[in-house]
N, C-alpha and C positions, 0 to 999 in steps of 0.2 A: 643427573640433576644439573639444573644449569642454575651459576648463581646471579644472572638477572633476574630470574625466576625468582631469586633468595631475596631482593633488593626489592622487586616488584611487593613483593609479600610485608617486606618488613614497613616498607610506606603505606600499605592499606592498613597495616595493625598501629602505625602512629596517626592516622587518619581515624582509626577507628577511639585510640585513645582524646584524641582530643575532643571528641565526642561524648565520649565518658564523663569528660570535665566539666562540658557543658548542661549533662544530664543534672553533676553533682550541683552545678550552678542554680538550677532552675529547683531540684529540691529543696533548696538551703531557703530560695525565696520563698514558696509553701508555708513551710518552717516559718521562714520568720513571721510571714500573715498572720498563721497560726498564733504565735508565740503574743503575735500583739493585739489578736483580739479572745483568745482565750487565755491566756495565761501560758505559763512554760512548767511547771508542777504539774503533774501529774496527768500530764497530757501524753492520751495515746496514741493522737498522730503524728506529733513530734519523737516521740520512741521510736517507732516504724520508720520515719524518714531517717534518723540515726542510723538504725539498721543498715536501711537501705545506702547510706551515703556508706558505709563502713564496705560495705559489700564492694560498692564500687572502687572503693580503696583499694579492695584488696585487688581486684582486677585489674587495673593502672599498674598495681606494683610487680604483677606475674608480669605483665606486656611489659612491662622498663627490663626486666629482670631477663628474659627471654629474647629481646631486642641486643641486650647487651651481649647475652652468651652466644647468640648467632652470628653478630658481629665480629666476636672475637674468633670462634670458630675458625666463621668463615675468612677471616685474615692468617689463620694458620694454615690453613686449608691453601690457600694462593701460595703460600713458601716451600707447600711436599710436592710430590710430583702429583700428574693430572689424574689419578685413578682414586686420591686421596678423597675428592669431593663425593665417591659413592659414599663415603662411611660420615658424611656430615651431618644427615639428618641422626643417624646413632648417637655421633657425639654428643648434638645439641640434647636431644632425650635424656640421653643419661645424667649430663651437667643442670640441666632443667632440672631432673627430678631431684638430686643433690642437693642444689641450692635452695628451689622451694620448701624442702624438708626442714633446713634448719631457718626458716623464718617464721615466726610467732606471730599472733592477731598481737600482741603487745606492743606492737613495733607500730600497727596501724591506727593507732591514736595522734602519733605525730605525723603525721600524713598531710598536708597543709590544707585539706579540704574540708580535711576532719576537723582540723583545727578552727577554719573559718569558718564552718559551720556551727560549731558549739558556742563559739564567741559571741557569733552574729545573732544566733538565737538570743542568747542571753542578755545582749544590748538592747534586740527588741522588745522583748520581755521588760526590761528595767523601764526604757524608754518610756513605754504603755502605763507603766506603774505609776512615774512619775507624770505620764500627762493628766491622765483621772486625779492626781491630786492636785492639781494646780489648777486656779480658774484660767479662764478661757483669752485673758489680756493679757493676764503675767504671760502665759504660754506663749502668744504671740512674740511680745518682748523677747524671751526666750530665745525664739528659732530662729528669730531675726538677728540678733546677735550671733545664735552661734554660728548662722550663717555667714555672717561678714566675717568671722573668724577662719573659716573654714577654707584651705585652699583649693582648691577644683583643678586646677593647671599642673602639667606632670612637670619635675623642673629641668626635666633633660629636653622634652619637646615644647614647651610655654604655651602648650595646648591643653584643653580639658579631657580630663582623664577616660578613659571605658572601660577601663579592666583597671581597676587602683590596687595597688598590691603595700603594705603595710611592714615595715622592716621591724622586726622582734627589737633587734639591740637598741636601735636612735628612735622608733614611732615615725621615722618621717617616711611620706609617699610617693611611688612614682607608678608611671603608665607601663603594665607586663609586660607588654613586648620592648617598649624602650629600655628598661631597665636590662631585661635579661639580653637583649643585642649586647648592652656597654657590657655584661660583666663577661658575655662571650668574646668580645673584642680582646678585651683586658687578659682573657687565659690564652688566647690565643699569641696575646704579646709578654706570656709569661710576667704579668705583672697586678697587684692587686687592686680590684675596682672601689675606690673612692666612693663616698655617699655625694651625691651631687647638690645637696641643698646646700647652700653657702653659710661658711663657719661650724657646721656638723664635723666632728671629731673623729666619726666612725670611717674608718679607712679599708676597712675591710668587708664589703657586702657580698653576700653571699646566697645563691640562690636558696638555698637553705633555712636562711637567716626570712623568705619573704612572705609573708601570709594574704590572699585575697580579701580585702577588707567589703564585705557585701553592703555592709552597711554604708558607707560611704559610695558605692555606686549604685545602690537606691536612691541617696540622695541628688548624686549629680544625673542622673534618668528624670527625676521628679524635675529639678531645674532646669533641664533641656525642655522636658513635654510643657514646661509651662509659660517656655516661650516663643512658644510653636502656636 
């Protein structure tokens, strides 16, 4: 077995995972349609999308989990001697079915897909609830306000955001890929990644710590197309 061959494989399966994300992306939008023109109670195609987003959870999390153990493998594998790499694909099998075994669908609610998925339904749901009660001038008022509230610019790039991601501990936002380069940077200099919006207290971000906020890039989508 040759481990470019291992290398080649393991890049079509994170190719294939960010794929996945973007499947989970476009259900959650559904979802939220859904949530705001039928309501979020007792809807059955918001159930299914559930399902269906959970499902993909779990998928992402075997690909991370099996990326990792062939990784590792394959680094101990480089340390034996050259005859060591027949028994690679064995190892990874065995170690796969080990680790998969002890992980629970319980685990997969904190899943950040999952998470911004149920969120985001649930905003749009509210959202929907509150615009039916409100006439149609207040509302205006409304959006116009919260839009001038609203920042759109990520604060590490001072550009508007595409992928806004939502920090659990401070609330505050930045641009995915921006965000997770700095806090790659930051581990690679063994040191903790600072929240970058000025006078935020929270010193320690964490990829962990960051949730897809859908809702907020619905909106900044609607304000691009709309001045276009």
């Amino acid at each position: 077995m040759s481990l470019s061959a291992v290398h080649a494989t393991l890049s079509g399966l994170k190719s294939c995972q960010a794929d996945i994300g973007t499947g989970m992306d476009i259900v959650t939008d559904v979802a939220m349609d859904l949530a705001e023109t039928q309501g979020e109670e007792g809807n059955p195609g918001a159930k299914e999308m559930e399902a269906m987003i959970l499902e993909c959870a779990k998928m992402d999390r075997e690909i991370d989990v099996f990326v990792n153990i062939v990784e590792r493998v394959t680094a101990e594998v480089n340390s034996q001697q050259p005859e060591a790499v027949f028994s690679l694909s064995a190892q990874v099998r065995e170690r796969f079915t080990e680790t998969t075994a002890g992980l629970s669908d319980a685990e997969l609610q904190q899943h950040q897909k999952v998470v911004a998925f149920r969120e985001s339904v649930k905003s749009s749901f509210n959202q929907a609830h509150q615009e039916s009660e409100e006439n149609p001038e207040q509302l205006d008022e409304d959006i116009a306000v919260t839009q001038s509230q609203v920042n759109f610019s990520c604060p590490l790039t001072q550009m508007e955001m595409v992928n806004p991601m939502r920090n659990k501990k401070c609330s505050h936002h930045y641009d995915e890929g921006a965000i997770l380069g700095l806090i790659k940077t930051k581990q690679s200099q063994k040191k903790k990644c600072r929240c970058p919006v000025v006078g935020c207290g929270n010193t320690d971000v964490r990829q962990a710590d960051l949730i897809p906020d859908q809702m907020l890039r619905r909106k900044i989508q609607k304000r691009s197309g709309s001045r276009t």
